[in-house]
C-alpha positions in Angstrom: 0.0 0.0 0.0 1.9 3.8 -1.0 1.9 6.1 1.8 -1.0 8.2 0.6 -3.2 5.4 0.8 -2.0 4.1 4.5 -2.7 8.0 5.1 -6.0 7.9 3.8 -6.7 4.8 5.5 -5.7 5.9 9.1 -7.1 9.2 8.7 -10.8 7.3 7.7 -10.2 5.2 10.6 -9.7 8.3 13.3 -12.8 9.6 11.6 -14.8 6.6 12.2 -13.7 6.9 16.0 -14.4 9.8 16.5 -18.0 9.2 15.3 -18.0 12.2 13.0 -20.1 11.3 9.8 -17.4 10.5 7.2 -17.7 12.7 4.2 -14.4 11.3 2.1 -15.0 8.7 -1.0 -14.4 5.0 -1.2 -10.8 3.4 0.4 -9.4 1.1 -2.5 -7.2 -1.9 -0.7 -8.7 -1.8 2.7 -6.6 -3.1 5.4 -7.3 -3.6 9.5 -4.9 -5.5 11.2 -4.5 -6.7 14.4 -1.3 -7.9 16.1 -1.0 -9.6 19.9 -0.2 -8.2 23.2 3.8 -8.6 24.2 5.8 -10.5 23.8 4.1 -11.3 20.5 2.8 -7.7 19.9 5.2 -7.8 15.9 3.0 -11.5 15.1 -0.6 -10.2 13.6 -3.0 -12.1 15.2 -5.6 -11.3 11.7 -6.1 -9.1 8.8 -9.3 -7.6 7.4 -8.8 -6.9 4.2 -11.6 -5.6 0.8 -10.3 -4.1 -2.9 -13.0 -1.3 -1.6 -13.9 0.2 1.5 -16.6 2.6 1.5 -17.0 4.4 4.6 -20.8 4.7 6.4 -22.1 6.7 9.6 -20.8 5.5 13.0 -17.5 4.1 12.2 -19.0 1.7 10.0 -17.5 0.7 6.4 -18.8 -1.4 3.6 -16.1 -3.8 2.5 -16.0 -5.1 -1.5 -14.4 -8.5 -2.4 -13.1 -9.2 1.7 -10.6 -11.6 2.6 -10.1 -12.2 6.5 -7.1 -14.1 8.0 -6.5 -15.2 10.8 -2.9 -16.5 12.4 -1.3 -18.4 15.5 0.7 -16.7 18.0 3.8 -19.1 15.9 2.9 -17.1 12.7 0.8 -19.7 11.2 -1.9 -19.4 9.3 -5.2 -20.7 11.2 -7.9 -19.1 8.5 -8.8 -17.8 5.3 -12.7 -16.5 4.8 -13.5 -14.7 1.6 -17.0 -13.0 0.8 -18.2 -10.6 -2.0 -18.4 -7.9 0.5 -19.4 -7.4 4.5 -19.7 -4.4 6.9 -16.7 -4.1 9.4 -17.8 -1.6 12.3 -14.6 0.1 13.6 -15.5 0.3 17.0 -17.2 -2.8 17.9 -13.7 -4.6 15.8 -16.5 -7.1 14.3 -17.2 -7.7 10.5 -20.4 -9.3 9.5 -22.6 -9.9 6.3 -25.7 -11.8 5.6 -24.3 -13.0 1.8 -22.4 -15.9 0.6 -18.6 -16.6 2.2 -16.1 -19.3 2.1 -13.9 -20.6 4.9 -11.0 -22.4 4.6 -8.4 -23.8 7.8 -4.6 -23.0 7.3 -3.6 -26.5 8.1 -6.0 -28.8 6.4 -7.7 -29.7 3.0 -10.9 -28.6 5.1 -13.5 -25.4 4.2 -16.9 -24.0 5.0 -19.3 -22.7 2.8 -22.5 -20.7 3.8 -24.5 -17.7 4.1 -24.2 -15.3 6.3 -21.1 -14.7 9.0 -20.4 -12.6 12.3 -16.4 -12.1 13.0 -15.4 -10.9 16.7 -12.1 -9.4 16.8 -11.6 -9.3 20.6 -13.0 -12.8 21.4 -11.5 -14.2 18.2 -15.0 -15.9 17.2 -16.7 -16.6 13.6 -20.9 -17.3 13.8 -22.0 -18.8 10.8 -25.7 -18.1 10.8 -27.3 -20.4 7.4 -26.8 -22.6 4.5 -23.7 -24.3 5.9 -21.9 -26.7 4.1 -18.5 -28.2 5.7 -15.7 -30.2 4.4 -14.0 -31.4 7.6 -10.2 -33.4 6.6 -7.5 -34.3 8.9 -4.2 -32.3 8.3 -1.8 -34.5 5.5 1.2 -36.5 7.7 4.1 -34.7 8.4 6.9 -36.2 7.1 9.6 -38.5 9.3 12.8 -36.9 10.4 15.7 -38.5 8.4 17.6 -40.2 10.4 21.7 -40.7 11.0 
């Protein structure tokens, strides 16, 4: 992201806080991340992300073509959701949309399908609320240490 956009982004953000009605245009390559508390506080802990960002009243924003990840404390990944758009509220930290979404686990052939999802940044939580349809596979083997 160039520095004017990281600009543009943080100063939509503050504006959102602040709970001032937000009178700029649409935010192209949304990004929210979060990172842990010490001593893990350079690992993000997810990343909200949209190709668009429009912003709403009450720190709310309408995200276009989102992608939210989640990660371990180690760094890895724990889950990918993707959804043709959703509305993040900036205050609450919680991102939710009543259309189609996909799911997938960082560690296993496994993803859901569905309509309709509620993300919680603080208690790290997804609700799926209909239409779910889950593929559920064990993680491939790791392979053996060679041995001496």
């Amino acid at each position: 992201m160039s520095l004017a956009g990281a600009l543009a982004v943080f100063t939509l953000l503050a504006l959102a806080a602040s709970a001032q009605p937000v009178a700029f245009g649409r935010v192209r390559n949304f990004r929210v991340p979060e990172y842990y508390d010490a001593p893990n506080q350079n690992q993000m802990k997810s990343l909200l992300s949209g190709a668009e960002a429009e912003p709403q009243s009450n720190g709310l924003f309408r995200i276009r073509e989102v992608r939210l990840e989640t990660f371990r404390e180690n760094g890895e990944r724990e889950l990918v959701l993707t959804a043709p758009q959703c509305v993040y509220d900036s205050r609450q930290r919680t991102a939710t949309s009543a259309g189609r979404f996909r799911a997938e686990s960082g560690d296993a052939p496994s993803n859901i399908e569905g309509e309709g999802f509620s993300w919680q940044a603080d208690a790290r939580t997804l609700n799926i609320s209909n239409c779910v349809h889950a593929v559920l596979r064990p993680p491939p083997p790791k392979p053996d240490p060679v041995k001496k």
